[in-house]
C-alpha positions in Angstrom: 0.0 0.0 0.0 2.7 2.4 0.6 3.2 2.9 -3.2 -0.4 3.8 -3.2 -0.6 7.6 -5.1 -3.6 9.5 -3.8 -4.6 11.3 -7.2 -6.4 14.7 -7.2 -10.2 13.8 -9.3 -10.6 17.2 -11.5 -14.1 19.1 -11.3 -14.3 20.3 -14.8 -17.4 22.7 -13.3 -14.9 24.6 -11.5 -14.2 27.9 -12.9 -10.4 28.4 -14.0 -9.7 30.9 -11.2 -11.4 28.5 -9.1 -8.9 25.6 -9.9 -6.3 27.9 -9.5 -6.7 28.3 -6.3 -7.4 25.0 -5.0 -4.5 23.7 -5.8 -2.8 24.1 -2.3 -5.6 22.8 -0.8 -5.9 19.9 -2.9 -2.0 19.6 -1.8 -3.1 19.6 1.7 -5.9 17.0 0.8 -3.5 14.6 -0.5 -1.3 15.0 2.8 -4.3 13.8 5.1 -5.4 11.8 2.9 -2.2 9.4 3.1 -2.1 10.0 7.1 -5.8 9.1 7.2 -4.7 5.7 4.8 -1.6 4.8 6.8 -3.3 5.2 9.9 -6.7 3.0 9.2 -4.5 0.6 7.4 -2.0 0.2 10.7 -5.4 -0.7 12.5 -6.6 2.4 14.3 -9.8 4.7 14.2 -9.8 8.3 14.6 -10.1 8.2 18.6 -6.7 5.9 17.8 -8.8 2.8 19.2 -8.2 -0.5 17.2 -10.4 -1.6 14.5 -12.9 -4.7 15.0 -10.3 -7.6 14.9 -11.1 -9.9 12.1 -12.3 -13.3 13.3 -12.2 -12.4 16.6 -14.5 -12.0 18.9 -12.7 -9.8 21.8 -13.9 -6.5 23.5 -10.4 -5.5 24.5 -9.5 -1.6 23.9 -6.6 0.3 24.2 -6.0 3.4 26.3 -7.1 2.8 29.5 -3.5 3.2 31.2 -2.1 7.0 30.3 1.6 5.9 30.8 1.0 2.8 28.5 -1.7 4.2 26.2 -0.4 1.0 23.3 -1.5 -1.7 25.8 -4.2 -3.5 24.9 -6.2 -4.6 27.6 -8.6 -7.9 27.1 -11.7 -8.6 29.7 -11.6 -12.1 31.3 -15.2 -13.3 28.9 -13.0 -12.7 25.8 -10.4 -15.1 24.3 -7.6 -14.4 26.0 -4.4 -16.2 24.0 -1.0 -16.1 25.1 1.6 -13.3 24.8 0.3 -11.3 27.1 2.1 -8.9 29.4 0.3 -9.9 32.8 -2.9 -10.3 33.8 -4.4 -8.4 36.5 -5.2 -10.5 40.1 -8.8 -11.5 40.1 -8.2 -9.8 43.6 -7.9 -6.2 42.3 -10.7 -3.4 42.5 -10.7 -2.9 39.2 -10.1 -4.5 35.6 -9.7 -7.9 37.4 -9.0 -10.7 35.2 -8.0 -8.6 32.3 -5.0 -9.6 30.3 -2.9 -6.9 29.0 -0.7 -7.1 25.9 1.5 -5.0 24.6 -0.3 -3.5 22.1 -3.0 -4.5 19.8 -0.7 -6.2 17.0 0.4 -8.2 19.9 -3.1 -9.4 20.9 -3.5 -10.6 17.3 -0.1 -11.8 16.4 -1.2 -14.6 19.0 -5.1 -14.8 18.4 -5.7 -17.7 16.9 -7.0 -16.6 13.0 -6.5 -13.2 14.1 -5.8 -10.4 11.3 -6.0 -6.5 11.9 -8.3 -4.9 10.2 -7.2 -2.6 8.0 -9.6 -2.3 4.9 -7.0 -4.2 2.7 -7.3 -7.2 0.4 -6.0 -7.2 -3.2 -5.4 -3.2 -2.7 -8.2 -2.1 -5.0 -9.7 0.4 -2.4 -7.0 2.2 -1.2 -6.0 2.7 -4.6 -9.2 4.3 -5.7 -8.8 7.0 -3.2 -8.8 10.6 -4.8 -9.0 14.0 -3.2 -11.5 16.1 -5.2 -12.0 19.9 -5.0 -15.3 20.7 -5.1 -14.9 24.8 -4.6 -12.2 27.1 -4.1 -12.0 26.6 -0.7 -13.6 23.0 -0.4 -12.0 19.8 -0.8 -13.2 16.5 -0.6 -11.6 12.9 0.2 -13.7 9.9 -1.5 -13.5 6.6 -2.7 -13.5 6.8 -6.3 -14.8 4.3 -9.0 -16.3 1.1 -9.1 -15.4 -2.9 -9.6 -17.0 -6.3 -10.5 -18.2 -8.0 -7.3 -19.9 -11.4 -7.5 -21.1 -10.5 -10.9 -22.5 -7.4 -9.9 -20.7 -3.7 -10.6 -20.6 -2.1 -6.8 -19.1 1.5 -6.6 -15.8 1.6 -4.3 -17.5 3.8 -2.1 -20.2 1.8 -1.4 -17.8 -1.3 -0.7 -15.8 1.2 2.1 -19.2 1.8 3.7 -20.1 -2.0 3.9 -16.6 -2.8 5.2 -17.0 -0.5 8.2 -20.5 -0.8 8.6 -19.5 -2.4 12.2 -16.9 0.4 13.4 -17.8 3.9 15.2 -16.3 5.5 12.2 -16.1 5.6 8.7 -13.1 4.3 6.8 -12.1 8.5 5.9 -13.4 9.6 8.9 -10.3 12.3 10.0 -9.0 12.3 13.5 -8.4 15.8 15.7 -4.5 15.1 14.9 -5.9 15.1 11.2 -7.6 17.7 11.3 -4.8 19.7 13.0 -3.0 19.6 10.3 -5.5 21.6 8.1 -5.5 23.8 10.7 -2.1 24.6 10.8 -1.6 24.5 7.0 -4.7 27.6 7.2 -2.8 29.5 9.7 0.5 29.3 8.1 -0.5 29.9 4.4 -3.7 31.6 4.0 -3.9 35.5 4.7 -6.4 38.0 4.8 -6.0 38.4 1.2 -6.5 35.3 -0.2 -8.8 35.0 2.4 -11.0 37.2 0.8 -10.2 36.4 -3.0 -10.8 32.6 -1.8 -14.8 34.1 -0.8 -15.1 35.4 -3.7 -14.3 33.2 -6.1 -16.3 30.8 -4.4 -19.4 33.0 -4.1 -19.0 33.7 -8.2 -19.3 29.9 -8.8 -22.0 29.3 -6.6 -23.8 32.3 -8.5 -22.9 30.6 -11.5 -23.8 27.2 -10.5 -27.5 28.5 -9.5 -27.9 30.5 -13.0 -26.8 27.3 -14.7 -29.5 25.1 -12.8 -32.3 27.7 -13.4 -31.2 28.1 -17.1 -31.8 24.2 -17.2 -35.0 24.4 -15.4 -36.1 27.4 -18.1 -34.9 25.3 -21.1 -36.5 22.1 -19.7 -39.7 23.8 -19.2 -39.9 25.3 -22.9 -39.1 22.0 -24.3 -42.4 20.6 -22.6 -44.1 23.4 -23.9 -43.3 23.1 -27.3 -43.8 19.2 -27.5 -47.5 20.0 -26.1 
């Protein structure tokens, strides 16, 4: 996966000062893009919590020591294989009977048919992701395409939504570390100036985007007239 290019999708309705500007946005879309792809596909959500495991069955979550925020703690109902650091005395006041690994790889290196999830099979779907502007100062991350499945033609997005259709997040869902980053990138490179050319342009195009749609509402309605 790490040879993976994220490619910017064009929106040929943007207007040519539009895609001008974009383009260090669509930069910076790119950037999170990868950190959002390398971070799902090491096996962590946004809150940095471990994916589902695949074909496992534990409830075992990371974070709840601060010193050791990697271990990965599994309660005493859930498989508990070997490998793991200690397990807590079933004397303590809390978290008795947990086991705690190292971290989650750990916990799965020894599950028995244990794999981290990490939205990877034959590389199709991370490949397919695009950053696409969608405005001069809007930007968009998406699953792009589509693929035979079973027969059937499936869109790539649509496959991403079944695949995490048991986790808190979504597959591009950005964490606050993520988002940071756009943050930052704004503060650093965007001044009052652009700031205000950045509005602009993006008010002309939605202007233009609404006189297009009624133009097509105006034409669509003479059409009817004239064929009655």
């Amino acid at each position: 996966m790490i040879g993976f290019e994220i490619n910017i999708k064009h929106n040929n309705r943007l207007s040519a000062a539009a895609q001008r500007l974009v383009v260090p946005f669509a930069k910076l879309g790119q950037d999170i893009a990868q950190r959002i792809r390398l971070r799902a596909a090491d096996g962590f959500d946004p809150e940095n919590r471990p994916w589902t495991p695949l074909s496992t069955k534990s409830g075992g979550r990371a974070g709840r020591d601060k010193k050791n925020p990697n271990w990965f703690w599994v309660r005493p109902s859930d498989p508990q294989p070997t490998g793991y650091l200690f397990k807590v005395p079933e004397t303590a006041r809390t978290f008795a009977g947990y086991a705690v690994y190292h971290d989650y790889a750990t916990f799965l290196a020894n599950s028995e048919g244990g794999n981290r999830r990490d939205f990877y099979r034959t590389g199709e779907l991370w490949a397919s992701l695009r950053v696409r502007p969608q405005s001069a100062n809007r930007i968009k991350l998406i699953f792009s395409g589509s693929r035979k499945v079973g027969g059937k033609t499936i869109q790539n997005r649509r496959i991403a939504q079944l695949a995490a259709k048991n986790e808190r997040f979504g597959v591009l869902t950005y964490s606050d570390a993520e988002r940071q980053v756009a943050v930052d990138f704004v503060k650093a490179s965007i001044d009052e100036q652009m700031a205000t050319r950045l509005q602009q342009v993006s008010q002309v195009d939605k202007l233009s985007a609404r006189a297009a749609r009624a133009n097509a509402r105006v034409t669509k309605s003479i059409n009817r007239a004239t064929r009655s």
